[in-house]
N, C-alpha and C positions, 0 to 999 in steps of 0.2 A: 504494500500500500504506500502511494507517497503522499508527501506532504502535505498537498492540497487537501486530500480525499481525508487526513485525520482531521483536518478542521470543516469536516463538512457534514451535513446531517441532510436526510429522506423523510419525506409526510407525503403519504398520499392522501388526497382529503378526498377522493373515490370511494374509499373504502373506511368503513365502522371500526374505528381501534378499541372502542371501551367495555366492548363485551368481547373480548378474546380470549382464547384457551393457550394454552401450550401449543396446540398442531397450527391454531389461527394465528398467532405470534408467525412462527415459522412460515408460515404460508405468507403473511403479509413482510418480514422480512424477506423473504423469494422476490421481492420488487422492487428492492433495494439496490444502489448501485454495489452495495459493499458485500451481496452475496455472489458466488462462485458457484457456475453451472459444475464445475469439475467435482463438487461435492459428493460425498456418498449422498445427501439426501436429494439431491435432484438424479443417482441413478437409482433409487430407491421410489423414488416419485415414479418415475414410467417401470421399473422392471417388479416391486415386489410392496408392502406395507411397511413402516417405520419401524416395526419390531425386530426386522432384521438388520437394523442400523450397528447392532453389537456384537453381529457376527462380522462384518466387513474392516475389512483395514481402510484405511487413509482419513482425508479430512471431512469431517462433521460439526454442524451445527448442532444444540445443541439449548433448550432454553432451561438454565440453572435455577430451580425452583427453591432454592435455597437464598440465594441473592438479590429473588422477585419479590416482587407486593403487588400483585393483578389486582386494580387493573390500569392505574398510573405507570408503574416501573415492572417491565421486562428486561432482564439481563437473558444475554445472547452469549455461548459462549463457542465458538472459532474454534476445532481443537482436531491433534491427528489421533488417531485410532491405533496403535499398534499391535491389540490382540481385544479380548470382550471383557477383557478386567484393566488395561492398563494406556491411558489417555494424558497427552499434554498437550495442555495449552499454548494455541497460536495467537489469539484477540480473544478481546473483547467485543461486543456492543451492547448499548442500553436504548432502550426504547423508554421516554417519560412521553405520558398523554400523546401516542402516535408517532411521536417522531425520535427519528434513530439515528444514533450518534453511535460514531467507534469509542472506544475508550481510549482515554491519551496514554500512551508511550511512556516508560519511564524517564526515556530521554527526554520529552516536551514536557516533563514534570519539573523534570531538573533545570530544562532550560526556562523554565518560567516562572520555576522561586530563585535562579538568578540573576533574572532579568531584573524582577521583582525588589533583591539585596543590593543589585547594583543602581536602582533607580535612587533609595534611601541613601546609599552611601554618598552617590550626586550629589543630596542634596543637602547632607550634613557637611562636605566639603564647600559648597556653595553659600552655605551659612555662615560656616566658618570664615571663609575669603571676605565675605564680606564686611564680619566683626572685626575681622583686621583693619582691612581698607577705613573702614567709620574710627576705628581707635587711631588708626595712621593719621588720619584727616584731622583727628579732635587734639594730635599734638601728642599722645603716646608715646615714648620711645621703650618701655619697658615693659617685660610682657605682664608685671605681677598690674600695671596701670590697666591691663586691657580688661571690658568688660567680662564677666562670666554670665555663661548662657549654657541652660538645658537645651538639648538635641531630644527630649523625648515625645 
């Protein structure tokens, strides 16, 4: 997935999201740009019923009813199949009130409480420059003469 498509979310307003199931979840993620025909459950869709999703290897959808609250929040969970007991996680997605978002990246996690640390540090430095500059201008030559000021 790149960059674009994790800041990007799907609502069909065609379709009724507030009475859905598990299979309806699924069904309405199926129209999503972020589902994958390559899926077990789109060869499951034309060749057999979802029950046989835990006999097949590869990648599955998969909606985590553990991390749901129907009928606001659907958690979607992205993951490979390696045998009928043993599954790892590829993505994410959540579904609130119809529309469906991937879950962020650890990376875009990391990059956005840095972004976040480094906008405060701006601006404590900024602060700072300029209690100097106003104690420079006021005649100051010593630091114990410069104002003190909380940054909280």
């Amino acid at each position: 997935m790149d960059e674009a498509s994790e800041h990007a979310s799907f609502y069909d307003s065609s379709k009724p999201w507030g009475e859905l199931t598990e299979i309806g979840v699924l069904n309405y993620f199926k129209g999503s740009p972020f589902y994958s025909t390559r899926s077990n459950n789109e060869k499951l869709r034309v060749n057999e019923g979802p029950e046989a999703l835990k006999k097949m290897m590869g990648a599955e959808y998969v909606v985590d009813t553990a991390l749901s609250s129907p009928p606001q929040l659907w958690v979607i969970r992205y993951q490979w199949r390696a045998d009928a007991s043993q599954v790892s996680l590829l993505k994410l997605f959540y579904m609130i009130h119809g529309v469906v978002y991937p879950s962020p990246t650890p990376l875009l996690l990391v990059e956005s409480r840095l972004s976040k640390a480094s906008h405060h540090l701006h601006r404590a430095f900024d602060s700072t420059r300029r209690a100097f500059d106003l104690a420079r201008r006021a005649g100051a030559d010593d630091a114990e003469e410069l104002p003190r000021r909380s940054f909280s």
